[in-house]
N, C-alpha and C positions, 0 to 999 in steps of 0.2 A: 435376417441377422440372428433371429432364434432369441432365446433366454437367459437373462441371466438373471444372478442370486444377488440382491444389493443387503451390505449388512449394515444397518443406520447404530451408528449409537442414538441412545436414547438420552437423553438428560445429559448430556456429559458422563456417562457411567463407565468408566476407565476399562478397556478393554471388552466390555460387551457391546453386542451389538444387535441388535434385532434383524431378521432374516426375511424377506421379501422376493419373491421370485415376478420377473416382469418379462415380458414379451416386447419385445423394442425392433424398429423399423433403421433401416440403415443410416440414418443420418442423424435421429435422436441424441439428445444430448441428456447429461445426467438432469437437469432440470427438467426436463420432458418426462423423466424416469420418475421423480417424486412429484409430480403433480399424477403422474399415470397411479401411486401407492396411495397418493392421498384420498385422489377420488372412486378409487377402484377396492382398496385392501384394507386402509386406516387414517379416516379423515381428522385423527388427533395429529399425525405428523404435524412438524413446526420448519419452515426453512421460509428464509426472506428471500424475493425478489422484486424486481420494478421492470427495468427495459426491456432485459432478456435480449440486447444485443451488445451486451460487453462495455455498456458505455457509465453506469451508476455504480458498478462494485456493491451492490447489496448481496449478491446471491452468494459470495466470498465461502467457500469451505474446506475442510483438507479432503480430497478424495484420494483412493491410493494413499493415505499419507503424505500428503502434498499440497500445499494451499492453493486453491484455483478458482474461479468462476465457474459456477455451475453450468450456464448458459455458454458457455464459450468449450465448453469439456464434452466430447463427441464420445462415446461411449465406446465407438469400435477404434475411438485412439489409445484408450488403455491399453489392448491386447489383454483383455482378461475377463473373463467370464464370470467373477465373484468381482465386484467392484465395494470395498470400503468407505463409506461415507461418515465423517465426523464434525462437529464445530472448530472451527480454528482454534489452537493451540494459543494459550497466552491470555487469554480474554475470557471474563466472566459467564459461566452457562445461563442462560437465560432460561430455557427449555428446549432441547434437543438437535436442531442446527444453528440455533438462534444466539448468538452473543451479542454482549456488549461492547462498545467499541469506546465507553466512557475513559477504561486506560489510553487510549490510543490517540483519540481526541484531547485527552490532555496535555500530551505529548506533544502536540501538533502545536497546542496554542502557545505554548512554551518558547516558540520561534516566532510567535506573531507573524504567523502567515500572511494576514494583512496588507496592501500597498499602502504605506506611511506615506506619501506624494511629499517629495521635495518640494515644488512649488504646487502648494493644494490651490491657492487664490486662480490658478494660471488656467485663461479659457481657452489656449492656444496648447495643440497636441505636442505629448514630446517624443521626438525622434529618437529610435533606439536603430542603431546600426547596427545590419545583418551580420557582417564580419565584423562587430566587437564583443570581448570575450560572452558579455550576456547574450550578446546576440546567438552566438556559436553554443553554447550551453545549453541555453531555454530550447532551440528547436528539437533536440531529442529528450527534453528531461522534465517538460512544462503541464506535460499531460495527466499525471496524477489523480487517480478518482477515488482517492480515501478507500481503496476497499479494507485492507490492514492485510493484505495475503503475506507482504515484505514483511510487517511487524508479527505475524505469525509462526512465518518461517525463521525468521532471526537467533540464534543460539542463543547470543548475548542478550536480549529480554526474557528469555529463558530463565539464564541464571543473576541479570540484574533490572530488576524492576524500575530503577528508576533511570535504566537508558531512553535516552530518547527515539530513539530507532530512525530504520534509512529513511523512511517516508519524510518523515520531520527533517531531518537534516538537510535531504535533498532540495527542498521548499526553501530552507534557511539558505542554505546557497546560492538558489535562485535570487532571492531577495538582496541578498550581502551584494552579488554583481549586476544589480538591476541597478542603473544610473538615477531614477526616477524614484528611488525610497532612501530613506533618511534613517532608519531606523535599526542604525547599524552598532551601535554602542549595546543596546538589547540584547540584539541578536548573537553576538560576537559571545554575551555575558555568559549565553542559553546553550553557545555550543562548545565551547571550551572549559565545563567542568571535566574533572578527572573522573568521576563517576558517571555521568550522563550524558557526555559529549562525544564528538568524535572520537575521539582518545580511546576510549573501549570496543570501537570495531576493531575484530580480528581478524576482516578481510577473508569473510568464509565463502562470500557470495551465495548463500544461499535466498537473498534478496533479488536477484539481478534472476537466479531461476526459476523465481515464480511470477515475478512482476506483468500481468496481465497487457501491460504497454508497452512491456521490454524497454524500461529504463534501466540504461546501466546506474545502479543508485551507488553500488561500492566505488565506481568510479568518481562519482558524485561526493562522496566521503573522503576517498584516497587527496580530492583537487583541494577540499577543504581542509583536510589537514595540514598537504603542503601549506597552503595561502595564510592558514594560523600562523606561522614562523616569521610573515610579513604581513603582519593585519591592520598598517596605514594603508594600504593599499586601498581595504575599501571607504577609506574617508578621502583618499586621491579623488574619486569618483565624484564627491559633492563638491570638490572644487573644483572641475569637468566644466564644460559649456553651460552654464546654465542649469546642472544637475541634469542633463537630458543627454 
């Protein structure tokens, strides 16, 4: 596969980027690439990982300019022989690939991700049916692993900080048409501000092309906005079979 040149920002230092030349094997992945820098060129590098098979969202970074998973980013899928490595966009520099994810996680609890159990006492499982509307939602949209590559890529946390971003919302949607949580007056409160709610996606999709899961999360946004215009709907739900 031959050489290439990886240019790391350091620190979050805008535009620079430090220069590393690696010798990479065809199938290596940019995480193979900075453990090969770390232990070979500059054992100060800083970048988080855990599974290394796409399933934790730690190794989260913009490469190309683009938020991705390290471990999942094949090096000869770039097509490019200089590859750019940086900390996600939006998030605190910690040092060097290393962010915080404290904005993002706040964001998140804002919708009390949480199952609020309609009937918490209840020792008897509750039935959520495949073809109803949560049933039909959660199986493409449930899988979520906090990486923040969505809230990274997002314009609108860009330029407003106290959006809540797709990840959040998506969750809160889940939750709203889940029959089995109660915790819908909250939720409703959390997503329909005018400043931090649905309301301020601009329907850029620039979520839906990074999403590590490929959830469509604009989609995710566009249903919740519709279903705001009818938001007994999801109190219809508690008064459902049993909440179940």
């Amino acid at each position: 596969m031959g050489t290439h040149v990886f240019k790391i920002a350091r620190s979050g230092a805008a535009g620079l980027g430090q220069a590393y030349s690696v010798a990479l094997e065809e199938r290596m992945t940019v995480l193979d690439a900075l453990f090969i820098i770390q232990r070979k060129q500059d054992p100060t590098l800083s970048f988080r990982c855990s599974c290394r098979v796409g399933m934790c969202g730690t190794c989260a970074m913009s490469i190309n300019w683009q938020p991705r998973l390290a471990c999942q980013t094949r090096v000869a899928t770039l097509e490019s022989e200089t590859v750019h490595v940086g900390p996600l966009p939006h998030l605190p520099v910690i040092k060097d690939l290393v962010v915080s994810l404290e904005p993002f996680f706040e964001k998140w609890k804002k919708v009390r991700p949480a199952l609020h159990a309609v009937n918490k006492g209840s020792k008897s499982l509750a039935v959520v049916r495949p073809d109803s509307e949560f049933g039909r939602q959660a199986q493409g949209k449930r899988d979520c692993i906090t990486c923040g590559a969505c809230y990274a890529a997002c314009g609108i946390v860009g330029s407003s900080k106290r959006y809540l971003g797709p990840a959040a919302i998506n969750k809160a949607m889940l939750r709203l048409l889940d029959p089995r949580d109660k915790a819908v007056d909250e939720r409703l409160d959390a997503v329909d501000g005018e400043a931090e709610g649905v309301w301020r996606c601009h329907t850029q999709f620039n979520c839906v092309a990074v999403c590590p899961k490929g959830i469509n999360l604009t989609d995710s946004i566009m249903r919740l906005k519709r279903a705001m215009l009818r938001p007994g709907q999801f109190h219809d739900k508690l008064r459902s079979a049993g909440g179940a």
